[in-house]
N, C-alpha and C positions, 0 to 999 in steps of 0.2 A: 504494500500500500504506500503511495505516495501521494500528499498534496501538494500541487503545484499552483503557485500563486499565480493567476489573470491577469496580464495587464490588456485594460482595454484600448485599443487604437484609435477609439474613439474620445477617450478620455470625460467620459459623462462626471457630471459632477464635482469640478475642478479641477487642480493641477494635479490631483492621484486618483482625483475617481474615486469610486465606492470600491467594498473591498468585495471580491470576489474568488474563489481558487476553485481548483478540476481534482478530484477527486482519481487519481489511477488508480483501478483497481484490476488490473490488469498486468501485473508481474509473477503471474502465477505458470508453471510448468507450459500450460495450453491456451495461455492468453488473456482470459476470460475470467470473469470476478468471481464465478461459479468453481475457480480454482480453491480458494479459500474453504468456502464453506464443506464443499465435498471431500478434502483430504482430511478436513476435523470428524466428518463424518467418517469418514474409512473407518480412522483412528478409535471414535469412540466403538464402533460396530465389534469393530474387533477386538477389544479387550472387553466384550459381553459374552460370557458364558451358551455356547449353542450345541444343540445337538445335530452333526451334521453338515454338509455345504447349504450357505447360503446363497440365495438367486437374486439378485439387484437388477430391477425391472425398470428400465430408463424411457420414457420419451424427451425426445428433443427436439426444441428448436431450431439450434442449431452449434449451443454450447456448450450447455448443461451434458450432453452426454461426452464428449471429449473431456471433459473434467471429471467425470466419473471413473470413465475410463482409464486414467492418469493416476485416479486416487487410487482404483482396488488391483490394477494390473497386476497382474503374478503375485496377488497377496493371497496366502494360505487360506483355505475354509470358503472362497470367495468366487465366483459366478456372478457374469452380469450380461446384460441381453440388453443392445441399445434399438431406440423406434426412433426413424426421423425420417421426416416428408422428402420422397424421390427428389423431388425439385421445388424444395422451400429452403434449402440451404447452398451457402454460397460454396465453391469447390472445392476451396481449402478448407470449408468447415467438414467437407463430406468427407477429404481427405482424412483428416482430422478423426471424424469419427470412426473411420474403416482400419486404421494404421496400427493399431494393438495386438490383435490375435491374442496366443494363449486362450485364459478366461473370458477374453471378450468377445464376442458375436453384435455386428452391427446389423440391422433391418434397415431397407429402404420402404414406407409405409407407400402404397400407391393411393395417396391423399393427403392432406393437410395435417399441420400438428394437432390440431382439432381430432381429427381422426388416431392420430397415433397414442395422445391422450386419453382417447374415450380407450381404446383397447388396452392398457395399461391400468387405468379405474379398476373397468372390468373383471379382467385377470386378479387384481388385489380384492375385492369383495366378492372373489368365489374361494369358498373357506376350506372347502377342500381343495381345490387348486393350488391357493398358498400355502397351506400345510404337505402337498404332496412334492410340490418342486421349492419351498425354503426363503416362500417370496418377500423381498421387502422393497421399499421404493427407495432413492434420491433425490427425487425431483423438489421443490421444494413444496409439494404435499406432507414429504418428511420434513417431522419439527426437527429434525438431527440437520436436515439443510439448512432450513429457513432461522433455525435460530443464533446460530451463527454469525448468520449476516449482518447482525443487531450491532455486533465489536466496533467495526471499523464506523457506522454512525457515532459509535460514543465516543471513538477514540477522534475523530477530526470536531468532535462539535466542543468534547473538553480544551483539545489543544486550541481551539478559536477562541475558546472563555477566557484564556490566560491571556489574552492582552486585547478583547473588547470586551465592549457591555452589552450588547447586542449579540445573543444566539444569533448563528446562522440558521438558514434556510434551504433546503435543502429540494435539488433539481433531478427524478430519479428518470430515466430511461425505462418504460414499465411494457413488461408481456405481461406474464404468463402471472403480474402483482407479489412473488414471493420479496424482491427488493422494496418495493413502495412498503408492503406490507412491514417487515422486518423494522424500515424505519420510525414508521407511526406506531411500532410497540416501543421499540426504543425512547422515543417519544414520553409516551404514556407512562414509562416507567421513572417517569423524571428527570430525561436527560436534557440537557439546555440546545434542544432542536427548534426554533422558530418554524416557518409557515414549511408544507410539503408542496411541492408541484409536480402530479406526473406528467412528464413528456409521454406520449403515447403516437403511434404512428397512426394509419388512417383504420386501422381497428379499433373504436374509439369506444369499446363498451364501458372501461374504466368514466371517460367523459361522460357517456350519458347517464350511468348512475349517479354517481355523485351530482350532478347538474337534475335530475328528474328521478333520481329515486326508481328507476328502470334500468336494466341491460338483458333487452332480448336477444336469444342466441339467433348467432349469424353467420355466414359463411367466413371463413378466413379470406382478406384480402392480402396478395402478394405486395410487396414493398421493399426499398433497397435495406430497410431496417429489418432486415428479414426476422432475427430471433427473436422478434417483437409481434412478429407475423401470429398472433391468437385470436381468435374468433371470443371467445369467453374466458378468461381469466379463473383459473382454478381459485388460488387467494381472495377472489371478492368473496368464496362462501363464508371465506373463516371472515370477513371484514362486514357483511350483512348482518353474521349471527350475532357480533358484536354489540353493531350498530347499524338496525335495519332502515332506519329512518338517517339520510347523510346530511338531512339540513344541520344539525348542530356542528358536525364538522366542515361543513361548506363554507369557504372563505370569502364569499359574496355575502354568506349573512351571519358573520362575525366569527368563524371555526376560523382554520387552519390550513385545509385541503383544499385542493384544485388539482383537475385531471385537462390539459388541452392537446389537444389530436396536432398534428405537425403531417402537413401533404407529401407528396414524394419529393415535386418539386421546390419545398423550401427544404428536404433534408439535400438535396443535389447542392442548392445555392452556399447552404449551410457550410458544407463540406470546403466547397472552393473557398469558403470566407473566411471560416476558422484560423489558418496560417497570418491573413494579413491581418486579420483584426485581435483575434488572440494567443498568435505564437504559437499555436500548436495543432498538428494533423491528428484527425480524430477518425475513428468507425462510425457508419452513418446511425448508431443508436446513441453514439456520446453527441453528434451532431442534433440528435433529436432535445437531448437538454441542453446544449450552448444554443439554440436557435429561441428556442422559451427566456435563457437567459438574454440573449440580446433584443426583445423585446422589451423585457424589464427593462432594461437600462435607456433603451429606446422610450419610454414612455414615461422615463424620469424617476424610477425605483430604486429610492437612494442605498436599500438595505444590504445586509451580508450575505450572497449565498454562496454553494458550493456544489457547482453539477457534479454527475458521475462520470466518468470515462468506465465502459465497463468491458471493453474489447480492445484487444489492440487492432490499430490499420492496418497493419498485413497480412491481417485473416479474410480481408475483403480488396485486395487491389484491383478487381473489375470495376470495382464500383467506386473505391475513393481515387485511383490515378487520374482518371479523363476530368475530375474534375480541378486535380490539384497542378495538373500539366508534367507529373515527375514521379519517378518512381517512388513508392510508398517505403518508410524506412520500416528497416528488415527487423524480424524478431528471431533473437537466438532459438528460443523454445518452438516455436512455429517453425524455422527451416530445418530445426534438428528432427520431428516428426514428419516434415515435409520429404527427408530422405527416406523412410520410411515404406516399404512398398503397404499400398491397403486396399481392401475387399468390402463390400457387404451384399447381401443377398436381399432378392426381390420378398415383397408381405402385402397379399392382400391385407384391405383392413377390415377384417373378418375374426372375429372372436375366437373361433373354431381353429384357424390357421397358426392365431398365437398359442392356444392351448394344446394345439399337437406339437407345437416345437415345445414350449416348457416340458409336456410330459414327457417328451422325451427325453430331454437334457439333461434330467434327475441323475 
């Protein structure tokens, strides 16, 4: 984890501007913020007393399974079966998720993460299913993922406390809500976190609940912010059961929370703008919170915040080179899996298909 302080190019609000930093969370083995929480999670998994191999049931968007992957690889007792959309991930992510072998088997789901999802649900609430193949999840369904993620909120909002007075605010890049979510517990538990915003791409069901107290389910729309690409948010159920009613947390009428949707074409514009305005080449999901952030500052928001970076750019150089004009800088950990040769095999998304593969796995 590293914060790195923003200076804006534009220099809003005087000779220093307001204070702003980028949150990297993205020095982990595979790139990806979901590095963090899933090798705690190995970790704890495995000094738990079990009878047996265990089976680690992954869908992905396009992260979260290479980080799993990374975590349980060749670790004793340990089996994991990753799900991610044919063509809802970028090629280095696919790379990424095929490049392990041993313990790991990756799916290509023929549909959406939506889909790879529901078959992963599924598989977990049939009780003999999970009892006969050893099943557990990572995704951040598992509070062993999602509570994790809670640290590095506490750890950058204390270290901003020691020299202002003003909590920060905090800019999250939100799929699948296990991050947004992680933060507003953190929050709730009394850490000095100001307002939340989530950046969401054009899957805006986080926006329209919170805004109207509805998020009907939808098709998943494709987007350059691919592992952001959810149709419904698993996390809004633990966030409803909470707090069914989001007027009190809505920041239009006095809460804290706001969710707003970011088009493709402002994360493209984003992308290209990021370097001149604030020094640094981002993934089009950390593009999705500097683009919310440069509004604030654009409409004179003098407060502290702190987007997320939650990927690095060279898990995605299709989509950030063309717009930055220049080769994306390289990641040791990314090229070193990049040498890597990798596979995954075709899955319908048929319930039936994944529970002949589990039984047999056993």
């Amino acid at each position: 984890m590293s914060l790195r302080p923003l200076a804006d190019a534009r220099r809003h609000g005087g000779p220093g501007g307001p204070e702003q930093g980028l949150l990297e969370l993205f020095h982990g083995p595979t790139a990806a913020f979901k590095d963090y929480a899933a090798r705690f999670l190995a970790r704890a998994l495995a000094a738990l007393p079990a009878e047996g191999e265990r089976h680690v049931l992954v869908a992905t968007s396009g992260d979260t399974g290479s980080a799993v992957a990374a975590a349980f690889h060749r670790r004793p007792g340990f089996r994991v079966t990753l799900l991610y959309p044919a063509e809802g991930v970028s090629p280095r992510q696919a790379h990424l998720l095929g490049c392990f072998g041993d313990n790991v088997r990756a799916f290509e789901v023929r549909g959406s993460f939506d889909d790879a999802q529901r078959l992963v649900k599924e598989a977990l609430g049939d009780p003999d299913l999970r009892a006969h193949a050893g099943l557990t999840s990572a995704n951040s369904i598992s509070l062993g993922r999602l509570l994790p993620q809670m640290a590095w909120f506490a750890l950058a909002a204390l270290r901003h406390r020691a020299g202002a007075e003003t909590p920060p605010g905090f800019i999250i890049p939100s799929g699948n809500f296990g991050h947004g979510l992680a933060c507003l517990w953190a929050r709730e538990m009394g850490l000095p976190i100001g307002d939340v915003l989530l950046a969401t791409n054009r899957n805006r069901a986080l926006v329209d609940w919170i805004r109207t107290g509805r998020a009907e389910p939808r098709a998943t729309l494709r987007t350059p912010a691919n592992a952001m690409d959810v149709g419904i948010p698993s996390n809004l159920e633990r966030l409803r059961a909470r707090h069914p009613d989001p007027a009190p947390l809505r920041l239009a009428t006095g809460g804290f929370l706001d969710a707003r949707a970011v088009d493709d074409e402002a994360i493209r514009e984003t992308l290209a703008e990021a370097p001149r305005r604030w020094g640094v080449v981002v993934c089009p999901h950390t593009a999705c919170a500097l683009h919310l952030l440069g509004e604030l500052r654009d409409a004179g928001d003098p407060r502290p915040w702190i987007a997320l970076a939650t990927a690095h750019p060279a898990k995605f150089p299709e989509v950030v080179e063309p717009r930055i004009g220049e080769r994306v800088p390289s990641s040791p950990g990314v090229d070193a899996l990049l040498e890597r040769p990798a596979s995954a095999e075709p899955l319908e998304p048929d319930p039936g298909a994944l529970t002949h593969i589990l039984r047999r796995s056993r």
